[in-house]
C-alpha positions, 0 to 999 in steps of 0.5 A: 549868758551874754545878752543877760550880762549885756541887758543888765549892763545897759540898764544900770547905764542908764543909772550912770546917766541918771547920777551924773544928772544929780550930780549936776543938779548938786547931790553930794558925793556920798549920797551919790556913792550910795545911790551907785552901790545901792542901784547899779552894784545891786542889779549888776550883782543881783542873785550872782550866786546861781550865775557867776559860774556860768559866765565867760571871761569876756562877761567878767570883763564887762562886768569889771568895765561898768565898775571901772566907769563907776571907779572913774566917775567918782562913785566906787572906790577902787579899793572897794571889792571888784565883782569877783570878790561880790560874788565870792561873798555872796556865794560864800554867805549862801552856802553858809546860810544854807548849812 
């Protein structure tokens, strides 16, 4: 589960660099806030109901360090749902939409 988590981290990096580049190019805050939750949290999150419980405390954390750099870059709230709380919803609206 590592490497997935390490893959998928890389690649909504490279997100990261893409906002800060709009944003030097003049792209307000929210737009850029939207881009974040709509671009990264979603591929970081994506289907986190069928693996959220299979990885390590360490893969949390670097889960929670990307939302961090996004905390501080401006572009999440840290009053918004850290990704425990993502995939406890997610998981929460499967089984319901299962049941």
């Amino acid at each position: 589960m590592s490497n997935h988590v390490r893959d998928v981290i890389a690649r909504c990096g490279q997100t990261l660099y893409a906002l800060k580049v709009l944003r030097t190019h003049g792209m307000s805050d929210d737009s850029l806030r939207e881009i974040y939750k709509a671009v990264a949290l979603a591929k970081l999150m994506y289907a986190s109901p069928a693996w959220w419980g299979f990885t390590a405390a360490s893969d949390r954390q670097q889960i929670d360090a990307f939302v961090r750099r996004g905390v501080r870059f401006g572009l999440y709230d840290a009053g918004d749902p850290t990704p425990s709380q993502l995939a406890k919803d997610a998981d929460d609206t499967l089984h319901q939409n299962i049941g």
